[in-house]
N, C-alpha and C positions, 0 to 999 in steps of 0.2 A: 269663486275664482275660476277661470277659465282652463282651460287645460292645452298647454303649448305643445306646440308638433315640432321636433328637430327638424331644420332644413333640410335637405338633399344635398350630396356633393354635386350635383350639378348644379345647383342653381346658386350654390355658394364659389364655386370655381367660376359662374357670369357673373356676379357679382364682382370679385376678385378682379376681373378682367375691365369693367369699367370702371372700377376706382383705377387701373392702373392708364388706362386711356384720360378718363377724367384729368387725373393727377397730374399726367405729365403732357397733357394738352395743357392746361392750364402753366403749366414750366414753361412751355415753348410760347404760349401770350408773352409770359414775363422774359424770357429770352431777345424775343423780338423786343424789346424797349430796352433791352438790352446793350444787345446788338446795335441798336439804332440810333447810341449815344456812342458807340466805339466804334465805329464805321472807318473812321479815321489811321484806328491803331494798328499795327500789324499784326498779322495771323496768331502770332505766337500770344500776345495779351489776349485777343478776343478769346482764343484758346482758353487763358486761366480763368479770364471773369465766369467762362461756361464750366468749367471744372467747379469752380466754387459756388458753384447751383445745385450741386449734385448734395452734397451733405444736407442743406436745406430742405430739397424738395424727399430727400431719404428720412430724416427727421420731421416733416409734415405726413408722409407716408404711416409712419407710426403711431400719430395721433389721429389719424383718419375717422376711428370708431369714435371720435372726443365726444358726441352729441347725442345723448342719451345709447352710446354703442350703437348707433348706426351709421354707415358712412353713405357717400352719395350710391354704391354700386349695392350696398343690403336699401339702400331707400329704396331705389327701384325696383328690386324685387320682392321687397316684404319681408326679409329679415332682419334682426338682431342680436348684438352680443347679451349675453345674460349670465349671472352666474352660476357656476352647477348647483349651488345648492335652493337656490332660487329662483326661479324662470320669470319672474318678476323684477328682481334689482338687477340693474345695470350696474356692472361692476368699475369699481375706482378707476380715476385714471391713468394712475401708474399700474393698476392690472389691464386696462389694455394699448399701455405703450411696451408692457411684459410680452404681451401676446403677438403683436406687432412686429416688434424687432425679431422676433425669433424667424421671421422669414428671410431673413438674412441668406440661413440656409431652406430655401425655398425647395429643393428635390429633395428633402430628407420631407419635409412637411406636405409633398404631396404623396408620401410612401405613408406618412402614420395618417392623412386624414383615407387612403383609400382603405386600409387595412382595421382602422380605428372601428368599433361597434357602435358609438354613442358619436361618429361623425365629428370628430375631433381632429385637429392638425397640433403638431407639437404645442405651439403659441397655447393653445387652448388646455392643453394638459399642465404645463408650467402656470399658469393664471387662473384655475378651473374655472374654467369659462365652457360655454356651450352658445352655439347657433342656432335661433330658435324661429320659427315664421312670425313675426312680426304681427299680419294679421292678414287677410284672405286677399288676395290681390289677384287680378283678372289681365289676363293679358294683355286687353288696351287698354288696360290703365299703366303696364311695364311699356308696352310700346309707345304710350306718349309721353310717358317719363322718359324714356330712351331719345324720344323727337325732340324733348323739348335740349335736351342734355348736347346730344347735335346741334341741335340751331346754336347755343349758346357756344359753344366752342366753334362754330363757325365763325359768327360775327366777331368773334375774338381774334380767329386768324387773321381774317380779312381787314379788322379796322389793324392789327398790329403789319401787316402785310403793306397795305395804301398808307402808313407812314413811314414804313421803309424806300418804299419804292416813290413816293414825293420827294426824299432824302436824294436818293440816285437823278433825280429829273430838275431840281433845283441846283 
């Protein structure tokens, strides 16, 4: 059995940062088709339909690690969730929608993951869970994971963007 390296808080706080880009790139695709059937309604409705996005894309946020505990932002840099006592299994899913939601309070969790020994943030003390490097990953293999992750949220904007604005020209 191989022997797993805990991540870095650095490279787990860029990771963090593109699930969070990811995620709610991916909100604003679905916003715009949204949007693009309530063009009609006034401020105030387009208002709530976008309010009632929020508990959604906050409850997909939680299940982010669902796939084998990696989410799109540990895929590209090589890490995973695992459980402390085995650096091997991928912990249950309700242990990491446990670990998840505890970002809720998100400044309490960046005090215990800086101050943690074993690279932990609250979520992962509640679920014992640990961050572990996935497996050796080179930086242009993060940067074209990173490319490809851009292009794909672009052409999202853009096709959601040129059916908006067909809407306004028609």
């Amino acid at each position: 059995m191989e022997k797993r390296v805990l991540s870095s808080r650095t490279i787990r706080v860029f990771a963090g940062l593109v699930d969070y880009v990811f995620l709610y790139s991916l909100a604003g695709f679905f916003l715009f088709f949204i949007l693009n059937k309530t063009l009609e309604l006034p401020a105030g409705e387009i208002g709530m339909k976008i309010l009632t996005l929020f508990p959604v894309i906050s409850l997909v946020y939680c299940f982010k690690d669902s796939i084998y505990g990696i989410s799109p932002g540990k895929y590209v840099v090589g890490i995973a969730v695992r459980t402390k006592d085995d650096f091997e299994k991928t912990p249950s899913l309700f242990l990491l929608f446990l670990r998840n939601i505890s970002l809720i309070v998100w400044p309490l969790e960046i005090l215990v993951l800086m101050f943690s020994k074993k690279k932990q943030r609250l979520g992962d003390l509640l679920a014992k869970t640990i961050v572990v490097r996935n497996h050796e990953v080179r930086l242009r293999y993060v940067l074209l994971r990173l490319f490809v992750i851009v292009i794909i949220i672009t052409i999202a904007f853009a096709v959601s963007a040129n059916v908006i604005l067909q809407k306004f020209i028609t």
